[in-house]
N, C-alpha and C positions, 0 to 999 in steps of 0.2 A: 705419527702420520705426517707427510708431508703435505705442501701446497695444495699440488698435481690432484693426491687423494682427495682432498675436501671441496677443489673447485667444480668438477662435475658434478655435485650434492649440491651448488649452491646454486647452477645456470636450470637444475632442473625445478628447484623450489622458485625460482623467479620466473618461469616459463608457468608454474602452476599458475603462480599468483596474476600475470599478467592473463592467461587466459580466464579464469576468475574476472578481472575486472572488464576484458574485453567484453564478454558476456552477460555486463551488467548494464542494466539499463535505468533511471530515473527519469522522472519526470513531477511537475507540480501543476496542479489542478485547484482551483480554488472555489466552493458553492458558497452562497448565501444561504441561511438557514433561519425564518423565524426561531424563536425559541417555543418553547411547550405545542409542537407540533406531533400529532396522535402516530401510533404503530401505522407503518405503512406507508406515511406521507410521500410523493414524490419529492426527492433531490435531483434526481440530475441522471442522464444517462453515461456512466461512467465509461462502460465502454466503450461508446461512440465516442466519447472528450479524450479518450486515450489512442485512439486508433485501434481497437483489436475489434478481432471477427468473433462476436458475439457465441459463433456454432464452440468457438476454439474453449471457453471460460471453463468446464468442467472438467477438459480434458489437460488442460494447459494449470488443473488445479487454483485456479484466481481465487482468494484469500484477502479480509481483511485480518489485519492482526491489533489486534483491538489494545489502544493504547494505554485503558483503565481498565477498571475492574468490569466496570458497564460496556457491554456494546453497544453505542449508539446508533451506529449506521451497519446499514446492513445491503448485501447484493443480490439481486434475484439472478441466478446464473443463465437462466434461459432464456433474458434478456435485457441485461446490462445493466437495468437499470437499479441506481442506488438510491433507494426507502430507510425511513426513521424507525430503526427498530425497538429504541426504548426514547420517552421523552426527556427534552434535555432541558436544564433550569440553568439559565445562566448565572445566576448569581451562586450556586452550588460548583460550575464552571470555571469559575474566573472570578469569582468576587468581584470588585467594584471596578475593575481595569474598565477602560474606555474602549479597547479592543478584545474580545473574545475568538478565540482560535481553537477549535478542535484538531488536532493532529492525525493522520491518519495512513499505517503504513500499510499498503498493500501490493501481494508478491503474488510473482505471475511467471509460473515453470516455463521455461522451454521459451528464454524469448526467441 
């Protein structure tokens, strides 16, 4: 196979890949959270700290992907708002660190 062959297989995998990233979007959001706060507690209204149309979450499939085994936080999809859906122990967390950080990815179809 020559050049010619292989390079139109390579401008299309890089046309994938940049539309792939074009389409990607991040952002970092950061809440305070006592610790041993019950089911249910308010965090924060995610949606609204992200910019999206609250109508759009179920249909746009918005998703935490829970980064242990527990899911700690959780999303009411009808209206944005992010609640403690299991209690969290910091020292079970992070051990004695001075900073305690929950990680938290969350995907959102069709930006």
């Amino acid at each position: 196979s020559s050049h010619s062959d292989t390079c139109p297989k390579w401008r299309l995998i890089t046309f994938v890949i940049w539309t792939c990233l074009w389409e990607f979007i991040s952002g970092q959001i950061r809440y305070s959270i006592p610790e041993e706060l019950k089911h249910g507690a308010f965090v924060g209204n995610i949606a609204d700290d992200l910019g999206l149309d609250v109508r759009q979450l179920s249909a746009r499939r918005f998703r935490i992907v829970p980064a242990a085994n527990t899911q700690y936080l959780e999303v009411n999809l009808e209206n944005g708002i992010l609640f403690v859906n299991e209690k969290m122990d910091r020292e079970l967390l992070c051990d004695l660190t001075s900073s305690c950080f929950l990680h938290l990815e969350i995907v959102v179809e069709n930006p």
